[in-house]
C-alpha positions in Angstrom: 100.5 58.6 237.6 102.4 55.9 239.0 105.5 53.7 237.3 104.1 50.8 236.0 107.5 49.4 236.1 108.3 50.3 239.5 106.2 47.7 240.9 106.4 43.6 241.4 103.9 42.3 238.6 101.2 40.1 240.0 101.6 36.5 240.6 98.4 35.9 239.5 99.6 37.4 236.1 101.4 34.7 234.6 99.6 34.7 231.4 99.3 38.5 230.8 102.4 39.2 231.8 103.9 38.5 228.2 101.9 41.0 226.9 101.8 43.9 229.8 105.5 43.7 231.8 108.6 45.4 230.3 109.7 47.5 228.7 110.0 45.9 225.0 105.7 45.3 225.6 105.1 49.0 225.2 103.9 48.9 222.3 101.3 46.1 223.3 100.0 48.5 226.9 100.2 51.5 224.4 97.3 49.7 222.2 95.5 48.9 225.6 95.9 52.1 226.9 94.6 53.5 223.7 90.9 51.5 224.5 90.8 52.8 228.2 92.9 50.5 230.3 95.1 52.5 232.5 98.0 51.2 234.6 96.1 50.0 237.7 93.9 48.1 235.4 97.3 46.5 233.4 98.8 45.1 236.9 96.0 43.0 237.5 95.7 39.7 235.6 94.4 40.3 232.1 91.0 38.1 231.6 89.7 37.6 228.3 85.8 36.8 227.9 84.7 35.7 224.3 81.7 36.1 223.3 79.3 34.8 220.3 76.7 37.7 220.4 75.3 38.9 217.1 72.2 41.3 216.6 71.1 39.5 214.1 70.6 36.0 215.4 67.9 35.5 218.1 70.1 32.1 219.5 72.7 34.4 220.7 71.4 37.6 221.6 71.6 36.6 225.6 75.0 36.3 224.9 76.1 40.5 225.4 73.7 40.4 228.9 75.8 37.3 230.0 78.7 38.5 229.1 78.3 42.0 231.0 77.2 39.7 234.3 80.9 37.7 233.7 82.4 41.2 233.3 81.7 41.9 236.7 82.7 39.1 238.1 86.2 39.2 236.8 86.5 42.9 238.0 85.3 41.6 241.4 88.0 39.0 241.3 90.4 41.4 240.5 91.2 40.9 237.4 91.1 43.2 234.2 88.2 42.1 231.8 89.3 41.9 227.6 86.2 41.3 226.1 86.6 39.8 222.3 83.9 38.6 220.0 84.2 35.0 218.4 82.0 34.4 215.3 78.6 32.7 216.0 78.5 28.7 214.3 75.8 28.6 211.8 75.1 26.1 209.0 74.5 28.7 206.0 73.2 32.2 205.6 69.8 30.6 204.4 69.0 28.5 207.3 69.5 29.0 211.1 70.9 26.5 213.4 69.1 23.4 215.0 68.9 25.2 218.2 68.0 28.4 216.7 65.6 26.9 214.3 64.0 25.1 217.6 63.7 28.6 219.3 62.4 30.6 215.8 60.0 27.7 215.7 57.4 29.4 217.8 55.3 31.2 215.3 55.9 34.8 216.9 56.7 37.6 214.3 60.4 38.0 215.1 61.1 34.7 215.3 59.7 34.4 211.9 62.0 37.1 210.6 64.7 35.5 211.6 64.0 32.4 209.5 63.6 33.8 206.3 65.5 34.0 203.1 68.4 37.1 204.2 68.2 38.9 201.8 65.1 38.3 199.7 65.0 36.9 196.6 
């Protein structure tokens, strides 16, 4: 295993680097190390993808395929994908949004589902 403080951090890295370089951050690469990401992976600019994808709204389920495809570009680029979720907007457990309720409009049995009273009265 290599010394992660033996090398130069990245130039690239001067966002991440308050969480990854030094000595008084090993706590923070100890967490990150804990979920898979090893010291290669923590030179390397850290690059966060948020994303709104719930299973249980049809508006966002693309959402996990997109952000798999912008996963892979960021390893590509060389940088160190952080994935976090963000909560999905919604106007009230009862009804779905305008976009959504545009998409559920469609008659189709799923769609349908996804407009009705959660949970049932």
């Amino acid at each position: 295993m290599s010394d992660p403080y033996a090398r130069p951090s990245d130039p690239a890295k001067r966002h991440s680097a308050a969480i990854t370089d030094g000595v008084d951050r090993a706590p923070a690469r100890a967490m990150l190390k804990g979920i898979g990401i090893d010291d290669d992976a923590l030179a390397r600019p850290l690059v966060g993808i948020a994303t709104t994808w719930i299973e249980t709204m049809p508006c966002n389920w693309n959402q996990r395929e997109l952000a798999r495809h912008v996963r892979r570009g960021i390893i590509e680029g060389g940088g160190t994908p952080v994935e976090r979720p963000l909560s999905p907007a919604r106007r009230s457990p009862t009804r779905s949004s305008s976009s959504c309720a545009a998409i559920c409009s469609t008659g189709s049995s799923a769609s349908s589902a996804a407009t009705r009273r959660f949970p049932p009265r």
